[in-house]
C-alpha positions as CSV (number, residue, x, y, z in Angstrom):
1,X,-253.4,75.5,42.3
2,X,-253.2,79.4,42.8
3,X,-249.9,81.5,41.7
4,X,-248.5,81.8,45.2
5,X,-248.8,77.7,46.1
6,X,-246.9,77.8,42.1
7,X,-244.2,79.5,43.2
8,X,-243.5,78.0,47.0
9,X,-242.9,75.1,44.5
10,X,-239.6,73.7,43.5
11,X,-239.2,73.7,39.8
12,X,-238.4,70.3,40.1
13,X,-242.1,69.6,41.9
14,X,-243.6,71.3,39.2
15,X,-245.6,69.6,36.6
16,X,-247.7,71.0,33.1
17,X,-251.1,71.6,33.8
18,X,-253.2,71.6,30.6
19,X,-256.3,73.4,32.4
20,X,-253.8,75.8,33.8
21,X,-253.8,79.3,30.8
22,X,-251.3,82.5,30.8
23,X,-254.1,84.8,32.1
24,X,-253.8,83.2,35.3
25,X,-250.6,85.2,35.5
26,X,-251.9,88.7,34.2
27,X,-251.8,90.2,37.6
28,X,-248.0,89.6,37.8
29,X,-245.6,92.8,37.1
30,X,-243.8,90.1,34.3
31,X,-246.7,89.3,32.8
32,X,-245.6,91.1,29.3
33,X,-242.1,89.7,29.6
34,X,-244.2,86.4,29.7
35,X,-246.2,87.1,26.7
36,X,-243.6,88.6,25.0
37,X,-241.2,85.2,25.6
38,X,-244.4,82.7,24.2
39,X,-244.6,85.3,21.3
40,X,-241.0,85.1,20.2
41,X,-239.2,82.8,22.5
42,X,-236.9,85.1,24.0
43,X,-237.1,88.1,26.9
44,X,-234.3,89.8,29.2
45,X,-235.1,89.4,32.5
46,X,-233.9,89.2,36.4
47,X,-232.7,86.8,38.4
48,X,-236.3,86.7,40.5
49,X,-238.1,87.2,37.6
50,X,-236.6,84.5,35.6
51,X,-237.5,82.1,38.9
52,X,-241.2,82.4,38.6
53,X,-241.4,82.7,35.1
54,X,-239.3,79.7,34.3
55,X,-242.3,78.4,37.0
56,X,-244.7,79.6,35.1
57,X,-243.6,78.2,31.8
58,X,-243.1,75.0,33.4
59,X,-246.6,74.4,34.8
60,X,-248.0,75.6,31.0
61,X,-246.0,73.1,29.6
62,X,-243.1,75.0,28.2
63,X,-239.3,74.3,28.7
64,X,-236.8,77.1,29.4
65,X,-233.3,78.4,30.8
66,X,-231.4,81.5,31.2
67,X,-228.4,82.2,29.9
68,X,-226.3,85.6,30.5
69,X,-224.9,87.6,27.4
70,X,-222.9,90.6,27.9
71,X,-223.9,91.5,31.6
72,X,-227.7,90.8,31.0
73,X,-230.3,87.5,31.9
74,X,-232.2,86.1,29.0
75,X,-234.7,83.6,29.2
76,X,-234.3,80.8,26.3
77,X,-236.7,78.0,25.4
78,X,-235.6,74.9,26.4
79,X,-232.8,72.5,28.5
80,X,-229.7,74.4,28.3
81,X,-227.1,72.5,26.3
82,X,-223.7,71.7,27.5
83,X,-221.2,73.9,26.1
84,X,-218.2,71.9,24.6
85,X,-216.1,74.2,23.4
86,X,-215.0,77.3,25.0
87,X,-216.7,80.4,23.8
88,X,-215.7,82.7,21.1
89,X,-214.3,85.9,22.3
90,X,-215.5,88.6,20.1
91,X,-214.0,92.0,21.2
92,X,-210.9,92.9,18.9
């Protein structure tokens, strides 16, 4: 499977490929935020971005959301969780 039948995908469609390695991506412009999200589980992103790289991640076998924090797109390891409680308001 190349990068661009990867990403014509659905995430849904998409399943881990153990042959499949991170240099396969190198020639994508997030290729750092990818390495830098495998090396410490966490990268700010964009909304395009965060499509194909949650693609990425997906097809290596790794699990991942975003979440948005003050105005900016992270992507986070694994299932998002359902919120329960509202969150905390922290501005005084």
């Amino acid at each position: 499977m190349t990068n661009t039948e990867l990403f014509a995908k659905p995430i849904e469609e998409i399943t881990h490929d153990p042959f499949f390695r991170v240099d396969n991506f190198k020639d994508e412009k997030w290729y750092g935020d990818l390495k830098m999200f495998l090396s410490i589980g966490i990268c700010s992103t964009t909304k395009r971005k965060s499509d194909e790289m949650q693609k990425a991640l997906k097809v290596l076998g790794y699990s991942s959301h975003t979440q948005e924090k003050g105005g900016k797109l992270f992507l986070l390891p694994g299932a998002e969780r359902p919120r329960t409680t509202p969150p905390k308001d922290y501005e005084r």
